[in-house]
N, C-alpha and C positions, 0 to 999 in steps of 0.2 A: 457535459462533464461526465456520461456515465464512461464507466474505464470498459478499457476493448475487450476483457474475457473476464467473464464471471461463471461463478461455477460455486461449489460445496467443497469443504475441505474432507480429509479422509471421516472424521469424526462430526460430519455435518454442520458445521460453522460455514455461513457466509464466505464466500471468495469473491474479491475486486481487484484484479490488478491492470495497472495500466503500466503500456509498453512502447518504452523509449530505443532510440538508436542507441548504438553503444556509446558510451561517453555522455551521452545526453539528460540522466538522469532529473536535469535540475528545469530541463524544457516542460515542466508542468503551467499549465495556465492555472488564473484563479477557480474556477469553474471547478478543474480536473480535482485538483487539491482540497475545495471544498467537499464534494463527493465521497474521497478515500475522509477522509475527515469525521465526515457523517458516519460513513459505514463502521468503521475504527470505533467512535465513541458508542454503537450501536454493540459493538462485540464483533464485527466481523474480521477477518486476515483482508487486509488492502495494502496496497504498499503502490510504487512508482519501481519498475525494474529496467535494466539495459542487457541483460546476459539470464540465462537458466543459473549459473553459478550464484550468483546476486538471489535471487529469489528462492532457492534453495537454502543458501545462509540465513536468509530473511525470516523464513517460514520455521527451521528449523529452533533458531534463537525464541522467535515466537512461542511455540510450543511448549518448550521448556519453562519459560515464563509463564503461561498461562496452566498450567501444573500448578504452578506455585501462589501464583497472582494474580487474575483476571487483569487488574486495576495495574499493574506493571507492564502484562503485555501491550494493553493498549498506549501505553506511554512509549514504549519501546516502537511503536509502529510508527504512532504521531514523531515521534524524534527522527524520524527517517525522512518524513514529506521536507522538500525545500522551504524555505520561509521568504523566496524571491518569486515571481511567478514571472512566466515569460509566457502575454497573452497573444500576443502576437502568431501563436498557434493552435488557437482556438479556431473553429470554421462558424 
């Protein structure tokens, strides 16, 4: 389940993201989703992306949010993970 690029954000928070074909955003298995999950309730930026554009928005909204409200942003991330999981692409 860990996501394909982690890394630090510019203000050193945690980064997890995991990276779908385009279109494909909702191809998380349970594993994957559990993962961003953890890291999210943990305070980290995870999310599930298909495009630079998409995770740009993503991180952007985030930001703003977590200025404001720790406890928003991380709600605002979890509302992005699918609620279907499709494990069938898990290895």
């Amino acid at each position: 389940g860990f996501s394909d690029l982690a890394g630090v954000t510019p203000n050193g928070i945690g980064c997890f993201i995991e990276l779908k074909s385009v279109g494909k955003r909702s191809n998380v298995s349970r594993a994957q989703s559990d993962f961003l999950t953890r890291k999210i309730r943990m305070g980290a930026f995870a999310c599930c992306t298909d495009s630079v554009v998409n995770i740009a928005e993503t991180y952007r909204i985030w930001s703003m949010l977590l200025k404001q409200n720790g406890e928003e942003a991380k709600d605002y991330l979890l509302s992005l993970l699918p609620d279907k999981f499709n494990d069938e692409f898990t290895l």
